[in-house]
PyMOL Python script that loads the backbone (N, CA, C, O; Angstrom):
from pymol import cmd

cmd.read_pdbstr("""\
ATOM      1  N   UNK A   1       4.479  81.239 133.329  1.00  0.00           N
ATOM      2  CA  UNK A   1       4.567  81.914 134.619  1.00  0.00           C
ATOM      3  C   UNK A   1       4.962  80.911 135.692  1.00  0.00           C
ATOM      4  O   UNK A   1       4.736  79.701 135.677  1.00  0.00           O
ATOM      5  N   UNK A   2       5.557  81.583 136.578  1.00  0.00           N
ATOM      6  CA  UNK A   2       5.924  80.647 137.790  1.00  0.00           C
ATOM      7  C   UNK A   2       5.867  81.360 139.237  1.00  0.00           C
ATOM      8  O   UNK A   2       5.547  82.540 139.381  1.00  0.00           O
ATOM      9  N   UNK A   3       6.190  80.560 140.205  1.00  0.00           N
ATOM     10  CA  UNK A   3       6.208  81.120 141.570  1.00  0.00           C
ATOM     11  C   UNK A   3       7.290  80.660 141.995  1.00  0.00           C
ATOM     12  O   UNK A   3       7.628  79.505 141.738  1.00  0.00           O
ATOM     13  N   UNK A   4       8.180  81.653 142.875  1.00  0.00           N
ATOM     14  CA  UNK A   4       9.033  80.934 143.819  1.00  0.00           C
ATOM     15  C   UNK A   4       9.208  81.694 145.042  1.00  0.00           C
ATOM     16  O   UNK A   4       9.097  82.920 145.048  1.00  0.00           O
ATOM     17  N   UNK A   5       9.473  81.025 146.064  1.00  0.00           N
ATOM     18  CA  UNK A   5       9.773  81.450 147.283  1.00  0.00           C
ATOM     19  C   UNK A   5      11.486  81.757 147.630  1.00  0.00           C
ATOM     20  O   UNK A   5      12.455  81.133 147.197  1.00  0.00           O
ATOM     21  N   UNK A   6      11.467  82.660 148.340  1.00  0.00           N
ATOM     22  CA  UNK A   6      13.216  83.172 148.013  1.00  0.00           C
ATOM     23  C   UNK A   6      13.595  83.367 149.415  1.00  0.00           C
ATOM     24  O   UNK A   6      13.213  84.396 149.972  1.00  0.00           O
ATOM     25  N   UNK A   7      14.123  82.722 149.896  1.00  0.00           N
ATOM     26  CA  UNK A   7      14.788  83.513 151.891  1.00  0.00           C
ATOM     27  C   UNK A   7      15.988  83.568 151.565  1.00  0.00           C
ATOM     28  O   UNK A   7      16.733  82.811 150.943  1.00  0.00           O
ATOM     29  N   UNK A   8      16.147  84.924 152.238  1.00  0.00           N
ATOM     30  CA  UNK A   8      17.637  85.475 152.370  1.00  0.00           C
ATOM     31  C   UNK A   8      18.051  85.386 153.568  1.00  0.00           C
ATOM     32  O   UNK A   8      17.166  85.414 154.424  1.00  0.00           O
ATOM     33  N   UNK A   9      19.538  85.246 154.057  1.00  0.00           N
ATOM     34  CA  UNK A   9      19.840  85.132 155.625  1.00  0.00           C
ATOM     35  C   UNK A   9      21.238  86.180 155.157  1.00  0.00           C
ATOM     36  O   UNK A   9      21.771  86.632 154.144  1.00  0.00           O
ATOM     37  N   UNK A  10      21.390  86.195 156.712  1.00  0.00           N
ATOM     38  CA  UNK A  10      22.658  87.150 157.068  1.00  0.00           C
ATOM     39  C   UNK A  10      22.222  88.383 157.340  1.00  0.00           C
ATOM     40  O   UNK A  10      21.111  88.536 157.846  1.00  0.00           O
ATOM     41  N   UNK A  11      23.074  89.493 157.029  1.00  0.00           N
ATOM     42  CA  UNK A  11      22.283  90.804 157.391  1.00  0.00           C
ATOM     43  C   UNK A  11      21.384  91.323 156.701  1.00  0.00           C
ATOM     44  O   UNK A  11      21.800  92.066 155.813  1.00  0.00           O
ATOM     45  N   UNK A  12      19.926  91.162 156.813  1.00  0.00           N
ATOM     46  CA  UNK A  12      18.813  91.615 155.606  1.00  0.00           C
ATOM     47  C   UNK A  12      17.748  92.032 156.275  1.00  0.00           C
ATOM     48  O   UNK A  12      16.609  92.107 155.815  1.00  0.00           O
ATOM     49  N   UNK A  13      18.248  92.435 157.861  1.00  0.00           N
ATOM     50  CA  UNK A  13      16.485  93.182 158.078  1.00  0.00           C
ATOM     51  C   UNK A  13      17.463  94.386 158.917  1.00  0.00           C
ATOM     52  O   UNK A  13      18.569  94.568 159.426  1.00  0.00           O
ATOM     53  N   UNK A  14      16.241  94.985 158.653  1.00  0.00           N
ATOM     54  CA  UNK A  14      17.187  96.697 159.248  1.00  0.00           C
ATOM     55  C   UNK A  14      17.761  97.503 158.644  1.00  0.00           C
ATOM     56  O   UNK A  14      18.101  98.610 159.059  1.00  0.00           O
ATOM     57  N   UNK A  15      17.993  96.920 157.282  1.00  0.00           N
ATOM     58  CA  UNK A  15      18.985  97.703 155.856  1.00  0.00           C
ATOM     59  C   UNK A  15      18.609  97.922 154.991  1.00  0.00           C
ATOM     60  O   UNK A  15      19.450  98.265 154.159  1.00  0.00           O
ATOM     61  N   UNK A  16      16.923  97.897 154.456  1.00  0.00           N
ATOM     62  CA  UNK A  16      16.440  98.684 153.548  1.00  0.00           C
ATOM     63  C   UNK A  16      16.256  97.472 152.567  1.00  0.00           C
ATOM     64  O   UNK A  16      15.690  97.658 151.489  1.00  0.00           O
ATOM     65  N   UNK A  17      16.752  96.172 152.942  1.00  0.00           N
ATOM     66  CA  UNK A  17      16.814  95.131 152.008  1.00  0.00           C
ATOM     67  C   UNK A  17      15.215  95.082 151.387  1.00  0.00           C
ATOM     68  O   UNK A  17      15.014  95.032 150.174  1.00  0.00           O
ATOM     69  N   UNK A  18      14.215  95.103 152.300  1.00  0.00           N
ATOM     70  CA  UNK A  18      13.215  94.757 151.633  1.00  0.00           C
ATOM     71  C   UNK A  18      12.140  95.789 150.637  1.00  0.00           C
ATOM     72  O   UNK A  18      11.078  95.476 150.099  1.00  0.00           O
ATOM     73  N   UNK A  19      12.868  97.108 150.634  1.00  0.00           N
ATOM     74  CA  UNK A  19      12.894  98.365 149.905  1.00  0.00           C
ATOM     75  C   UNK A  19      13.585  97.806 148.432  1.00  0.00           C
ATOM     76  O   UNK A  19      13.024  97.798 147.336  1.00  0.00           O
ATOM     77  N   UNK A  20      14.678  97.442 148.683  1.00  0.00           N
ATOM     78  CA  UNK A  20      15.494  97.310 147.641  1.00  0.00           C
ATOM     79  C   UNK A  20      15.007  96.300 146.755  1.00  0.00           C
ATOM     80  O   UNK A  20      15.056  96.416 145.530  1.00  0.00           O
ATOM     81  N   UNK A  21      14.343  94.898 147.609  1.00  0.00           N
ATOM     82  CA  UNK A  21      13.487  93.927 146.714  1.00  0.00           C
ATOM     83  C   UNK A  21      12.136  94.210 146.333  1.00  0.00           C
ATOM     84  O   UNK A  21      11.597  93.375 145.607  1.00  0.00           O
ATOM     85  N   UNK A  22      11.189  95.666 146.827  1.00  0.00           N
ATOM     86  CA  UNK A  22      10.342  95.820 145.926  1.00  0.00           C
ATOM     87  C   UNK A  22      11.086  96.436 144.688  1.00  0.00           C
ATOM     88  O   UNK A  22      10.808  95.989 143.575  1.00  0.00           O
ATOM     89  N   UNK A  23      11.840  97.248 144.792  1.00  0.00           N
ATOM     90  CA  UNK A  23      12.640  98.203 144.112  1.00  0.00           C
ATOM     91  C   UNK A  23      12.601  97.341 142.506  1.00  0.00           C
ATOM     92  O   UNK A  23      11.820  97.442 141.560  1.00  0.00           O
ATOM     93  N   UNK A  24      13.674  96.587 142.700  1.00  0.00           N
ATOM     94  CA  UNK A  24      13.676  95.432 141.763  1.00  0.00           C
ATOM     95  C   UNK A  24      12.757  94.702 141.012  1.00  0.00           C
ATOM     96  O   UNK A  24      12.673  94.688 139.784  1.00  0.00           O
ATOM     97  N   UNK A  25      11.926  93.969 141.987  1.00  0.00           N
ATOM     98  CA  UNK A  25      10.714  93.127 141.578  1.00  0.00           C
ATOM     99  C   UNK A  25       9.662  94.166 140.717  1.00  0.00           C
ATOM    100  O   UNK A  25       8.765  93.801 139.957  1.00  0.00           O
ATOM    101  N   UNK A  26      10.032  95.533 141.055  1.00  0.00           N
ATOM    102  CA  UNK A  26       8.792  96.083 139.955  1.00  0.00           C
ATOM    103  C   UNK A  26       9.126  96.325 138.926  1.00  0.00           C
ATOM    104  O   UNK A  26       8.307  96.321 138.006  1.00  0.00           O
ATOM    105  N   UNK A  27      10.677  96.674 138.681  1.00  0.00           N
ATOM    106  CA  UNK A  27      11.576  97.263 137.534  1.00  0.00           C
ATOM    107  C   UNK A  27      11.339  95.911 136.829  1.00  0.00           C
ATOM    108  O   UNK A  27      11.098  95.879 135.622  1.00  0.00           O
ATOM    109  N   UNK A  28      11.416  94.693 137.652  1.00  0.00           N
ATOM    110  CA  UNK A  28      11.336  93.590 136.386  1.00  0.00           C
ATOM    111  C   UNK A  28       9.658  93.349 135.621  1.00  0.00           C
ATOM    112  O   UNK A  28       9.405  92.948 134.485  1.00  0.00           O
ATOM    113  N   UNK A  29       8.567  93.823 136.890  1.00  0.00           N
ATOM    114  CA  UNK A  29       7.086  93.088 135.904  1.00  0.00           C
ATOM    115  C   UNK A  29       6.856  92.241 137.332  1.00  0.00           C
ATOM    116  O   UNK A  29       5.758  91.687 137.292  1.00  0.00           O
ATOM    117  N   UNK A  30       7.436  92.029 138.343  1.00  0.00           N
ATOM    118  CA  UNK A  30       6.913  90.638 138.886  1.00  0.00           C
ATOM    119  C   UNK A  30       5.991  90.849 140.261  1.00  0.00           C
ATOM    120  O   UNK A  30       6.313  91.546 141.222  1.00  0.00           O
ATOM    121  N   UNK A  31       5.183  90.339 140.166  1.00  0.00           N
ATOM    122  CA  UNK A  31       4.005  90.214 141.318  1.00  0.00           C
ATOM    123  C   UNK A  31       4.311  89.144 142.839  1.00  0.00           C
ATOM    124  O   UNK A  31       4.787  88.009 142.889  1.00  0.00           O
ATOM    125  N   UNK A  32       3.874  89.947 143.833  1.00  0.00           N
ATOM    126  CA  UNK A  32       4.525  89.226 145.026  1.00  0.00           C
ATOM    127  C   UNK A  32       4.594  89.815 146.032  1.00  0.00           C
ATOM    128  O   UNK A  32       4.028  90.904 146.120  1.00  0.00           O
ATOM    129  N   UNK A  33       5.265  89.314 147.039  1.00  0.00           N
ATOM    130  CA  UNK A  33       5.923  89.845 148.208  1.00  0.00           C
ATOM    131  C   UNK A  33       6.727  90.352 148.895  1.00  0.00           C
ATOM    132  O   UNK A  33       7.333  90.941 148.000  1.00  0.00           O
ATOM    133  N   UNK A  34       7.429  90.707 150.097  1.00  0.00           N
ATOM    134  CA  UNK A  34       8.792  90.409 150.839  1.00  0.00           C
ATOM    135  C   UNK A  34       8.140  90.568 152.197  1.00  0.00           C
ATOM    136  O   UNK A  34       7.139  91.256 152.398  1.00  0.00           O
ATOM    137  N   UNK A  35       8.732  89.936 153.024  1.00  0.00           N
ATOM    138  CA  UNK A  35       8.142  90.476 154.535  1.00  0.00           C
ATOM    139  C   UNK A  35       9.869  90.023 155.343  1.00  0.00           C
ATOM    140  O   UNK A  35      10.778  89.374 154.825  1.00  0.00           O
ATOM    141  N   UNK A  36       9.831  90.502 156.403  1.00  0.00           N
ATOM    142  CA  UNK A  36      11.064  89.695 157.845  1.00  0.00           C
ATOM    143  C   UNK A  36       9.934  88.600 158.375  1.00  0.00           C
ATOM    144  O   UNK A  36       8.778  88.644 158.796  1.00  0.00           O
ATOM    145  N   UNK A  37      10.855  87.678 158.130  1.00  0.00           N
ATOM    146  CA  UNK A  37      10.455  86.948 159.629  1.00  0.00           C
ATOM    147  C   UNK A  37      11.135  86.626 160.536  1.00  0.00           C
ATOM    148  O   UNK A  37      12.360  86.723 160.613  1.00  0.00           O
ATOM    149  N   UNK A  38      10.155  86.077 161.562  1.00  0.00           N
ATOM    150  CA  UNK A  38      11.151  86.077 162.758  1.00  0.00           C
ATOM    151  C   UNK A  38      12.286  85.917 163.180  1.00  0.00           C
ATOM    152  O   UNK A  38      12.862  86.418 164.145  1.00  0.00           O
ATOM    153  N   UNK A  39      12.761  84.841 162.058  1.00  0.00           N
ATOM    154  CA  UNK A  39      14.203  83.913 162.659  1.00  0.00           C
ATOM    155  C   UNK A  39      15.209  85.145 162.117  1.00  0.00           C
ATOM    156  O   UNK A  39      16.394  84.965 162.399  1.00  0.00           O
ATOM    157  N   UNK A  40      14.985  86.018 161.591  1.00  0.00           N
ATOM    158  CA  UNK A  40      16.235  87.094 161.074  1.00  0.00           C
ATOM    159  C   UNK A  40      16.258  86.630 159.744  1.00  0.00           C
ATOM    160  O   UNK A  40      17.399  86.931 159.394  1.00  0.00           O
ATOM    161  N   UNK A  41      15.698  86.072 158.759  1.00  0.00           N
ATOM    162  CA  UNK A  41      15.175  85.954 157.420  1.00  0.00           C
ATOM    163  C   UNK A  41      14.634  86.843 156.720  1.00  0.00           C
ATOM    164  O   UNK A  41      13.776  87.497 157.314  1.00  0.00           O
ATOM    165  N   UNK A  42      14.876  87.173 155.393  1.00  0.00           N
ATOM    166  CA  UNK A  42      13.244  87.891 154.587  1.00  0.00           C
ATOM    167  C   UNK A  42      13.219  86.907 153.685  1.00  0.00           C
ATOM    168  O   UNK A  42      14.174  86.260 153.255  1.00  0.00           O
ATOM    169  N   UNK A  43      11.768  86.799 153.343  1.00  0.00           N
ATOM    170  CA  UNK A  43      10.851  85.799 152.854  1.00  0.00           C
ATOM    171  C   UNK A  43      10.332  86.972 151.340  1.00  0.00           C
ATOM    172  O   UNK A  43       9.722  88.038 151.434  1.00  0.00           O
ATOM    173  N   UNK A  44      10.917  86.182 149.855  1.00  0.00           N
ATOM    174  CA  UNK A  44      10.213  86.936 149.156  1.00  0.00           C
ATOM    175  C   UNK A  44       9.156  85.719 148.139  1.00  0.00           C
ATOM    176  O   UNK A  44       9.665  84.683 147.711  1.00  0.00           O
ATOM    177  N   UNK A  45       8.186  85.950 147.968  1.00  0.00           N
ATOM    178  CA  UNK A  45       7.291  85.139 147.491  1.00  0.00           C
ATOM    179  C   UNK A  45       6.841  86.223 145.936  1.00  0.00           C
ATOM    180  O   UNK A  45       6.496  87.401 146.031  1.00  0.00           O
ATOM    181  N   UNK A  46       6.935  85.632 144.916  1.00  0.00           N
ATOM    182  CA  UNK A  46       7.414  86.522 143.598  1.00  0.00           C
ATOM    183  C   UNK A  46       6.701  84.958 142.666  1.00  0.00           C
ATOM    184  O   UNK A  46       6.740  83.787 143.043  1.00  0.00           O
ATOM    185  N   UNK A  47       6.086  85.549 141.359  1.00  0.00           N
ATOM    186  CA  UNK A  47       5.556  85.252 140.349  1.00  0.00           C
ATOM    187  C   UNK A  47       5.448  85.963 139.007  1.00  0.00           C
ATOM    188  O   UNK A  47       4.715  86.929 138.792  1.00  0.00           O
ATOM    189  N   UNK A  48       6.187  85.432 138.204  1.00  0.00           N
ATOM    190  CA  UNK A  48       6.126  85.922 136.667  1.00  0.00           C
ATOM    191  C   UNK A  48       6.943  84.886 135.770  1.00  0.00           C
ATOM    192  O   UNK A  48       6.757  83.686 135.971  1.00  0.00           O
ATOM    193  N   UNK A  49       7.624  85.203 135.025  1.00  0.00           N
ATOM    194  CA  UNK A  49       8.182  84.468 133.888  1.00  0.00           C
ATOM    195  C   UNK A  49       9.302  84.115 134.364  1.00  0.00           C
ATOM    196  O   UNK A  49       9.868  84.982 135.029  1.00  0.00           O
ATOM    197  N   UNK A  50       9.812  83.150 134.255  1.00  0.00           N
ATOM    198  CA  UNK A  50      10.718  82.467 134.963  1.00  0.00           C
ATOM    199  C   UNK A  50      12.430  83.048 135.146  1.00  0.00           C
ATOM    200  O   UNK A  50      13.236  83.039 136.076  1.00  0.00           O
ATOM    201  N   UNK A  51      12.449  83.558 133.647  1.00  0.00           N
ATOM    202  CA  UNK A  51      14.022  84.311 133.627  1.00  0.00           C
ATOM    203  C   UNK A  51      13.737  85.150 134.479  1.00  0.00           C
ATOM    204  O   UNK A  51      14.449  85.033 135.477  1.00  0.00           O
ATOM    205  N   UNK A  52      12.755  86.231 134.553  1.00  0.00           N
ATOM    206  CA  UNK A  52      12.745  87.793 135.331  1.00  0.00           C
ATOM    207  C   UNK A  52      12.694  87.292 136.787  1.00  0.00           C
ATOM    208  O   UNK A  52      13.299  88.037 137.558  1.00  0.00           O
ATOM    209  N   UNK A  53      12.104  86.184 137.370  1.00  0.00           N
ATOM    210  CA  UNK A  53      12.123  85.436 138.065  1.00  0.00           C
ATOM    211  C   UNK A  53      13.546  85.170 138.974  1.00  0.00           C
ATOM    212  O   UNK A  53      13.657  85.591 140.125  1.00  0.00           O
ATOM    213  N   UNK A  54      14.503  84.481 138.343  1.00  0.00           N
ATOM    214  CA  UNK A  54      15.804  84.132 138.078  1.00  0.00           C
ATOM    215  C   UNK A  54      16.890  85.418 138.379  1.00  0.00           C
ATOM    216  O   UNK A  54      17.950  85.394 139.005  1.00  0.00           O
ATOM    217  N   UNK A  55      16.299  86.395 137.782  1.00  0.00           N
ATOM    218  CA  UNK A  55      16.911  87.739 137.898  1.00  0.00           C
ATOM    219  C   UNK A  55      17.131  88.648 139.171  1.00  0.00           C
ATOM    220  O   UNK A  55      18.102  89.359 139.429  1.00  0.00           O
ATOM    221  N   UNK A  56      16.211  88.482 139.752  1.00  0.00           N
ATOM    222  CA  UNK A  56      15.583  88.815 141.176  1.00  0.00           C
ATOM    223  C   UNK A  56      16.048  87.849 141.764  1.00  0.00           C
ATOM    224  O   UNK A  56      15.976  88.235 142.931  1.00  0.00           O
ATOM    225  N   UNK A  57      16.531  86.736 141.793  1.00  0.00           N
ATOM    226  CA  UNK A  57      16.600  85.911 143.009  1.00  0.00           C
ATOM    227  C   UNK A  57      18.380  86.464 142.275  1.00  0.00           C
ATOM    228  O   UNK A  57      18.710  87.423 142.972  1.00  0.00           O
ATOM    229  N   UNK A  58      19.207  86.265 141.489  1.00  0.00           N
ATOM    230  CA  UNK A  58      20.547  86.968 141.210  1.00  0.00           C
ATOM    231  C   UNK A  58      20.498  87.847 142.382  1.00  0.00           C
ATOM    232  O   UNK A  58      20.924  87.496 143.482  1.00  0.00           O
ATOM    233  N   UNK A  59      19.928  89.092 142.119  1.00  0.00           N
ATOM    234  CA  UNK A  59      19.943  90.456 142.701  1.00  0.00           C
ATOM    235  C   UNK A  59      19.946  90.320 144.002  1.00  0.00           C
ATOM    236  O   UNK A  59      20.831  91.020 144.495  1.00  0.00           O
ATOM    237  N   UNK A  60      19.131  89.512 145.057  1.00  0.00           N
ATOM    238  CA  UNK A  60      18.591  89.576 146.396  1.00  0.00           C
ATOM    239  C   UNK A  60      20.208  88.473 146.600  1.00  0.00           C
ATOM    240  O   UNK A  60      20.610  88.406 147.762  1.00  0.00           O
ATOM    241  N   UNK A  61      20.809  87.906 145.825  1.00  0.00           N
ATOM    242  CA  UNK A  61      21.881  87.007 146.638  1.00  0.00           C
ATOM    243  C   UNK A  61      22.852  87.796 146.560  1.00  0.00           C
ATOM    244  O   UNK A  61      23.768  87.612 147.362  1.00  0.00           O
ATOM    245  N   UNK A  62      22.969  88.953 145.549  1.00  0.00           N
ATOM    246  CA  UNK A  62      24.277  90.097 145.983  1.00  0.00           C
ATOM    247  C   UNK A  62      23.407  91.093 146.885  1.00  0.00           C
ATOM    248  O   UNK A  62      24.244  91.728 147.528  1.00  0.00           O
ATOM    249  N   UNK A  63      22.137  91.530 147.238  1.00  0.00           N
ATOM    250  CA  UNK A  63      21.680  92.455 147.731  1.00  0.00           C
ATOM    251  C   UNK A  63      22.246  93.642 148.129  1.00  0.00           C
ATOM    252  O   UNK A  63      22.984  93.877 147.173  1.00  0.00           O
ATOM    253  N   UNK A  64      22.431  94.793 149.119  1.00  0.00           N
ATOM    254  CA  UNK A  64      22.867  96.235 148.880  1.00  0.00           C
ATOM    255  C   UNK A  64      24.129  96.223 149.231  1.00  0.00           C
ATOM    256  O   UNK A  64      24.799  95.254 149.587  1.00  0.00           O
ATOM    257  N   UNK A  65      24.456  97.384 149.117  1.00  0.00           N
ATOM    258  CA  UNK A  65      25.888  97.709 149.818  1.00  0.00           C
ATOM    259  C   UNK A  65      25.762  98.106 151.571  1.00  0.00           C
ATOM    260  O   UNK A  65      26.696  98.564 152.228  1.00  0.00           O
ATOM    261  N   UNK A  66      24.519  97.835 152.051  1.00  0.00           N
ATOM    262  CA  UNK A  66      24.213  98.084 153.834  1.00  0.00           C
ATOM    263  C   UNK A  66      23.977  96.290 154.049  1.00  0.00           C
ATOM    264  O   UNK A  66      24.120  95.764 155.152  1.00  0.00           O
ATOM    265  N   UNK A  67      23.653  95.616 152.971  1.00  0.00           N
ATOM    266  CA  UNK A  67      23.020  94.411 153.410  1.00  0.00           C
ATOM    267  C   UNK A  67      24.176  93.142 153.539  1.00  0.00           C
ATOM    268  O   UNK A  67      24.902  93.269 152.553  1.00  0.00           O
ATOM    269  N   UNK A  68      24.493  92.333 154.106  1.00  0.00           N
ATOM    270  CA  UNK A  68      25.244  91.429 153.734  1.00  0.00           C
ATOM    271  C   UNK A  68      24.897  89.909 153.382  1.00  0.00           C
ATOM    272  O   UNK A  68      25.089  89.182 154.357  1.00  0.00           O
ATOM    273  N   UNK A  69      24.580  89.445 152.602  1.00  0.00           N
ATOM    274  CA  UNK A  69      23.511  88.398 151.994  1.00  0.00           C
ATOM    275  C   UNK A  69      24.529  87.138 152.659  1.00  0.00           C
ATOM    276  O   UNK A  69      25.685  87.075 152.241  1.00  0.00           O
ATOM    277  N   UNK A  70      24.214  86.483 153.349  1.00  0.00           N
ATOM    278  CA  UNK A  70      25.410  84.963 153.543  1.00  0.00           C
ATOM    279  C   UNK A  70      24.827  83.689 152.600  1.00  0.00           C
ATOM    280  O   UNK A  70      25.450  83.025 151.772  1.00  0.00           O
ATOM    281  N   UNK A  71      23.779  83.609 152.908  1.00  0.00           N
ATOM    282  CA  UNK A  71      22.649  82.619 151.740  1.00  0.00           C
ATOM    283  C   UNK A  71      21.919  83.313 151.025  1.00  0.00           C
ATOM    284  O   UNK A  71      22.115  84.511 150.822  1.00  0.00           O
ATOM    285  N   UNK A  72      20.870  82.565 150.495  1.00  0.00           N
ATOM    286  CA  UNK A  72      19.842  82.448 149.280  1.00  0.00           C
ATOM    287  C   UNK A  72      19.254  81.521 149.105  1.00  0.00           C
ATOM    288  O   UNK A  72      19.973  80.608 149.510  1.00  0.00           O
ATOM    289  N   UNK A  73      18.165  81.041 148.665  1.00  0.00           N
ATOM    290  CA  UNK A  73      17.374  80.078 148.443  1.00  0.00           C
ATOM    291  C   UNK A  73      16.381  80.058 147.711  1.00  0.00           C
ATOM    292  O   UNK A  73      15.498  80.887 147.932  1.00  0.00           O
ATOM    293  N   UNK A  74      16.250  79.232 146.764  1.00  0.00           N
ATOM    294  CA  UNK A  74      14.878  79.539 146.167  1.00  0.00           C
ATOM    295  C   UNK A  74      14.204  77.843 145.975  1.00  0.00           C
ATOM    296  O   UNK A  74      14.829  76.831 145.659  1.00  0.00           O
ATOM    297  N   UNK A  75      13.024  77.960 146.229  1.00  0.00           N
ATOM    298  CA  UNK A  75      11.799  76.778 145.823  1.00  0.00           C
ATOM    299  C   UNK A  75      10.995  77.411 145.037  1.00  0.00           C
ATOM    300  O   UNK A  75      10.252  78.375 145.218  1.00  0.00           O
ATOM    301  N   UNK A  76      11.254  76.685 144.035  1.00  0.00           N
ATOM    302  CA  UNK A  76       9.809  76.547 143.027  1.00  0.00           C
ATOM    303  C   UNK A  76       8.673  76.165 142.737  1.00  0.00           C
ATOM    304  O   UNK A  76       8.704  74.934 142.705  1.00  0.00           O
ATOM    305  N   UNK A  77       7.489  76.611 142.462  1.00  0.00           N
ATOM    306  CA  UNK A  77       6.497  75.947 142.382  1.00  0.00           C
ATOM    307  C   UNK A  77       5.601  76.309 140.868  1.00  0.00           C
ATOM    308  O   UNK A  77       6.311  76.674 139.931  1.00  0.00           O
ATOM    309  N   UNK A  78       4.191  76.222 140.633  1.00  0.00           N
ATOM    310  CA  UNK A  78       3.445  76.841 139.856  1.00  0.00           C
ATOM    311  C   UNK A  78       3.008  77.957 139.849  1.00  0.00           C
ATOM    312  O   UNK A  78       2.537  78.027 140.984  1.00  0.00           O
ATOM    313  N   UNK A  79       2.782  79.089 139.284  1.00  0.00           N
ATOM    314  CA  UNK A  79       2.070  80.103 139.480  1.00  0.00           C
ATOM    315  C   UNK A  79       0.568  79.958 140.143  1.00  0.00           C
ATOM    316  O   UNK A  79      -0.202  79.121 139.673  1.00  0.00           O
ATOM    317  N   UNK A  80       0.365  80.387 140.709  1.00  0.00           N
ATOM    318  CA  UNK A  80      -0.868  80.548 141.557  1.00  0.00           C
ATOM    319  C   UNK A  80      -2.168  81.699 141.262  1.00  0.00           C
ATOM    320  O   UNK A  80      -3.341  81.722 141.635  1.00  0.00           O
ATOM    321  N   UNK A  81      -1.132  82.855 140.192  1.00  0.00           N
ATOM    322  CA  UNK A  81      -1.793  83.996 139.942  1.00  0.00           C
ATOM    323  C   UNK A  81      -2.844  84.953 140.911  1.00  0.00           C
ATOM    324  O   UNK A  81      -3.941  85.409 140.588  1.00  0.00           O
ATOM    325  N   UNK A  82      -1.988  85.116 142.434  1.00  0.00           N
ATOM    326  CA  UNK A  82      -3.031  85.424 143.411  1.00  0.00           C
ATOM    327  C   UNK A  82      -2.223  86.894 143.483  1.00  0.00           C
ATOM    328  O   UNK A  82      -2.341  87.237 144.659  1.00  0.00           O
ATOM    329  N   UNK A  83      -1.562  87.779 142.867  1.00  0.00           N
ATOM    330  CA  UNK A  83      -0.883  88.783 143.007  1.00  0.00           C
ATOM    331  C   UNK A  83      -1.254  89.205 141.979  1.00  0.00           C
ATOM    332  O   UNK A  83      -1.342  88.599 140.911  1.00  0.00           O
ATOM    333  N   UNK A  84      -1.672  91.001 142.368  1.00  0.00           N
ATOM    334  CA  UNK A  84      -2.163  92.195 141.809  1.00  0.00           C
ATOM    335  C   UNK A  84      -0.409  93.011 141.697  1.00  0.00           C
ATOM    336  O   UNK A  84      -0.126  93.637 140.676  1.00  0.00           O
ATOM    337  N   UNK A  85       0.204  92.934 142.389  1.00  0.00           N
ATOM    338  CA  UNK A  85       1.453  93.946 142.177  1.00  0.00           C
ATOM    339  C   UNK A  85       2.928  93.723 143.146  1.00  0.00           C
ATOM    340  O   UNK A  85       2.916  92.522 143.418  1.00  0.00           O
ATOM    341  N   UNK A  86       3.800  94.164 143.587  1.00  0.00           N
ATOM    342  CA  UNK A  86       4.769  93.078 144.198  1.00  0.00           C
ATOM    343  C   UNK A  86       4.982  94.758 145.805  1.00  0.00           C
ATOM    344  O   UNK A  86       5.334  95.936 145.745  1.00  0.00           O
ATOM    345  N   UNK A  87       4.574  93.941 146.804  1.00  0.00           N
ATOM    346  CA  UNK A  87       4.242  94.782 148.032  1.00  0.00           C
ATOM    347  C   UNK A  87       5.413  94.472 149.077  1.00  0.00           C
ATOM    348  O   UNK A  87       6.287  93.691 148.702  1.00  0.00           O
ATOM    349  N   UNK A  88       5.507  95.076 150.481  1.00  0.00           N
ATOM    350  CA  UNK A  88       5.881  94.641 151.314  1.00  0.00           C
ATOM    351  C   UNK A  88       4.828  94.519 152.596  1.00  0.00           C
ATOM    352  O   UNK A  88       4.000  95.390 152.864  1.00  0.00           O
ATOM    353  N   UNK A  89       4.994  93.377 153.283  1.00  0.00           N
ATOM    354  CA  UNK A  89       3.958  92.064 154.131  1.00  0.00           C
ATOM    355  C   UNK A  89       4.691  92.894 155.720  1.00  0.00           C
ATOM    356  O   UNK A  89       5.829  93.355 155.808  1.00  0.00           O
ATOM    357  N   UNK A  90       3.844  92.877 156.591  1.00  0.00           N
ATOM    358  CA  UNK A  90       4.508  93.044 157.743  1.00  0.00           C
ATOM    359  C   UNK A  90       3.867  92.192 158.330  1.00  0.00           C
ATOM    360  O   UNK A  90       4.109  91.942 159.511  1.00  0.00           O
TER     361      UNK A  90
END
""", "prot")
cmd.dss("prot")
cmd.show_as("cartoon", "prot")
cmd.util.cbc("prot")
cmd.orient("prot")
């Protein structure tokens, strides 16, 4: 198991983006987050097996056809195992 932190920039708040990354993150198994933050970012914080992992951070760097993704990012860390199911944070 692993953890990683994922920020997306460009157009990703206002467009359902963070609908679309629970959407995903549950179809794969993975436990976590998404929230906006301030700077015009979403922040997804996600834990499971590293490919399904990998998969989801794929998906959120093409994100929707309303969203326009310019970056991506991901940091890795250890699993932490502090997630019951994968939510959205306001």
């Amino acid at each position: 198991m692993r953890r990683a932190e994922i920020i997306a920039n460009g157009l990703v708040q206002g467009v359902g983006f963070r609908y679309f990354v629970v959407r995903e993150a549950q179809a794969l198994g993975l436990k976590g987050y998404v929230k906006n933050l301030y700077s015009g970012e979403v922040l997804t914080v996600v834990e499971g097996e590293k490919y399904m992992v990998e998969e989801l951070y794929n998906k959120i760097k093409i994100g929707t056809s309303f969203a326009d993704v310019k970056n991506a990012s991901i940091k890795w860390s250890e699993s932490k195992n502090e997630f019951t199911k994968f939510e959205i944070r306001f």
